[in-house]
C-alpha positions as a printed NumPy array, in Angstrom:
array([[ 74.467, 143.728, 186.859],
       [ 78.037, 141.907, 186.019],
       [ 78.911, 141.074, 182.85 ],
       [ 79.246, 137.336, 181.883],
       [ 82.614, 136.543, 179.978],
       [ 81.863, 134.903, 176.605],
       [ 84.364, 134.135, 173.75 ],
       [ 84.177, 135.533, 170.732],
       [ 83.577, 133.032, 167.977],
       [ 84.435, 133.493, 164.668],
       [ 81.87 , 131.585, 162.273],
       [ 84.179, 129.739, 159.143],
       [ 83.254, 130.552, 156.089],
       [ 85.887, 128.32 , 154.465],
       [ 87.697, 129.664, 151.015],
       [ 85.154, 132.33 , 150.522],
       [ 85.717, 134.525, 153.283],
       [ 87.896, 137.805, 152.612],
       [ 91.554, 137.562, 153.614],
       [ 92.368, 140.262, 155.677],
       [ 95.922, 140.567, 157.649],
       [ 96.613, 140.457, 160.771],
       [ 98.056, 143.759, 161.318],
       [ 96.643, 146.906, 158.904],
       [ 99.652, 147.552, 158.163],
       [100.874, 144.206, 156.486],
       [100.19 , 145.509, 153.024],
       [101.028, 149.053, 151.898],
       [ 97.045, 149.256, 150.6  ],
       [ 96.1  , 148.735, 153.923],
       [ 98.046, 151.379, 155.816],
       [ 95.657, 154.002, 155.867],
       [ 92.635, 151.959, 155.566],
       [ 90.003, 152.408, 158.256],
       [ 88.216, 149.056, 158.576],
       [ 84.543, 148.772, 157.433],
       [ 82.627, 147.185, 160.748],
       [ 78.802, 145.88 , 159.761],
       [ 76.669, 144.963, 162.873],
       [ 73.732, 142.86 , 162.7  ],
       [ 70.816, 141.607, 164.78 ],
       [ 67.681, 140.279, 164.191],
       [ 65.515, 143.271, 163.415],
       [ 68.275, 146.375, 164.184],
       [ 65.898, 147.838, 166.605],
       [ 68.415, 146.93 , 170.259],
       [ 71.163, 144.976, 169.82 ],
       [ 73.143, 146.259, 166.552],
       [ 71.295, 149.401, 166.788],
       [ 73.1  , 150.005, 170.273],
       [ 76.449, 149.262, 168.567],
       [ 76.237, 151.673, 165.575],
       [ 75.236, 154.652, 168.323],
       [ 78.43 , 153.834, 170.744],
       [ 80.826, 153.545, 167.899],
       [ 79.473, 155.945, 165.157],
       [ 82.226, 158.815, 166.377],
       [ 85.234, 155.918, 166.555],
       [ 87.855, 157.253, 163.96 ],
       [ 89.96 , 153.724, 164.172],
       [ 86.475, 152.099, 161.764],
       [ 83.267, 153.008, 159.96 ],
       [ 80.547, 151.311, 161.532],
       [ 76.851, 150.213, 160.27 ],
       [ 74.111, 148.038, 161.715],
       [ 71.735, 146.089, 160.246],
       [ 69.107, 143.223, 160.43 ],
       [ 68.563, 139.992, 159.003],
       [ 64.714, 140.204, 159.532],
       [ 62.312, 141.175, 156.666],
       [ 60.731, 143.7  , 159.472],
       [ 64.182, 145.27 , 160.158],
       [ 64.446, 149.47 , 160.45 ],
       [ 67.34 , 148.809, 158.152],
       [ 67.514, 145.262, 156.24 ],
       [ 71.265, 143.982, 155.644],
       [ 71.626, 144.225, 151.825],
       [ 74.044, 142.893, 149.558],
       [ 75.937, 146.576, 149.672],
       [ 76.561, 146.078, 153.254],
       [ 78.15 , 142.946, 152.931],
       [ 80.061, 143.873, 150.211],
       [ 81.228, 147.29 , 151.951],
       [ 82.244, 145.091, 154.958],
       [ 85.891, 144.091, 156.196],
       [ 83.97 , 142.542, 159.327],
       [ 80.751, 141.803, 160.485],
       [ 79.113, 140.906, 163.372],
       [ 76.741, 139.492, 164.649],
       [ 74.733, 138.898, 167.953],
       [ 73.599, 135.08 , 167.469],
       [ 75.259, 132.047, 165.408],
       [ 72.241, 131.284, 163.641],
       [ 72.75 , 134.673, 162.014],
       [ 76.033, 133.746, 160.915],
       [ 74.479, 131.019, 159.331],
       [ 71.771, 132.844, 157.217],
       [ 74.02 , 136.056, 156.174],
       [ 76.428, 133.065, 154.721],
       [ 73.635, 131.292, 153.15 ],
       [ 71.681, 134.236, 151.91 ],
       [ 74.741, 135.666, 150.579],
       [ 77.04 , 132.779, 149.779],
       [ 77.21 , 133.877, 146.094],
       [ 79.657, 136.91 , 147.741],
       [ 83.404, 137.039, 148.418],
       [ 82.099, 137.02 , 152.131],
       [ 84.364, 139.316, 155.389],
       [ 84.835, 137.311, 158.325],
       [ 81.848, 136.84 , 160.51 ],
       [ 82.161, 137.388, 164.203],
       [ 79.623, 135.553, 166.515],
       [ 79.107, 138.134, 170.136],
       [ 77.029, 135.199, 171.858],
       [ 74.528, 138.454, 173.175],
       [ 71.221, 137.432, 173.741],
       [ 68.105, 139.317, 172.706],
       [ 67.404, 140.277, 176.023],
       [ 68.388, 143.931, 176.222],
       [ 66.725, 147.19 , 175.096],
       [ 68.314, 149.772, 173.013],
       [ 70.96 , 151.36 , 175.142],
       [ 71.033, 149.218, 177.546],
       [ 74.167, 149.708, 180.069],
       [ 74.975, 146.508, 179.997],
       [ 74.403, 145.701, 176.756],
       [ 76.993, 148.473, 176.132],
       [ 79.263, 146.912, 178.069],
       [ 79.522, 143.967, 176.551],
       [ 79.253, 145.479, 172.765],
       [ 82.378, 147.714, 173.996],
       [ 84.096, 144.711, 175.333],
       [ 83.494, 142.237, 172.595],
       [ 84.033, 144.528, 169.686],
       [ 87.12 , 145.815, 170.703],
       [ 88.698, 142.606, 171.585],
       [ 87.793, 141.39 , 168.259],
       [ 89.017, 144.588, 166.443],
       [ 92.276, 144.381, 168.662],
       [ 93.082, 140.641, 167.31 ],
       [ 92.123, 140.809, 164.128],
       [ 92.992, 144.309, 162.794],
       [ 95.814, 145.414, 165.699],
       [ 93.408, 148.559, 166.709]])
């Protein structure tokens, strides 16, 4: 099954958001930081599930998943956010309720992947696309 290009959107949080630079290594606290990656779907069962299982063995990040949903496996808390240099997440209208529910926060910068809930965990295409997605982001934002 091919893979349909998307763009990554990044959802603005306005002055709120965490500044992060460009490069890890544009502050000399950041030089040996490995960024904190949170990934969240709708209930954590597929979707972000998938992503914490491909890159739970990356050493360039620490990686999480989470849902938004009351009926998650693992509900997105407060701790995640806060632990969180980036998150991501499958669907804009979960962009919009992590940065409601937690707009009291010094919120990361949300990443939008545009995937659909239309895959089951593992999924090889749903792989691909988490690989290809997550990476670009990880490449433009932190250089890695």
């Amino acid at each position: 099954m091919a893979c349909k290009q998307v763009t990554i959107r990044t959802f603005i949080l306005g002055r709120s958001a965490k500044p992060w630079p460009l490069a890890a290594t544009d502050t000399p606290t950041m030089q040996n930081h490995r960024p904190n990656v949170l990934v969240i779907c709708g209930r954590n069962k597929k979707r972000s599930r998938t992503a914490e299982h491909i890159f739970k063995n990356d050493d360039r990040f620490s990686v999480r998943s989470a849902g938004i949903s009351p009926s998650s496996d693992r509900v997105v808390t407060e701790k995640d956010i806060n632990w969180a240099d980036i998150v991501f997440v499958m669907e804009r209208r979960q962009a919009s309720r992590i940065s409601s529910a937690f707009a009291h926060l010094d919120l990361p910068r949300i990443e939008v992947l545009d995937i659909d809930d239309v895959y089951e965990f593992m999924d090889e295409e749903l792989i691909d696309l988490l690989q290809d997605r997550i990476n670009g982001a990880l490449k433009l934002v932190f250089e890695i």
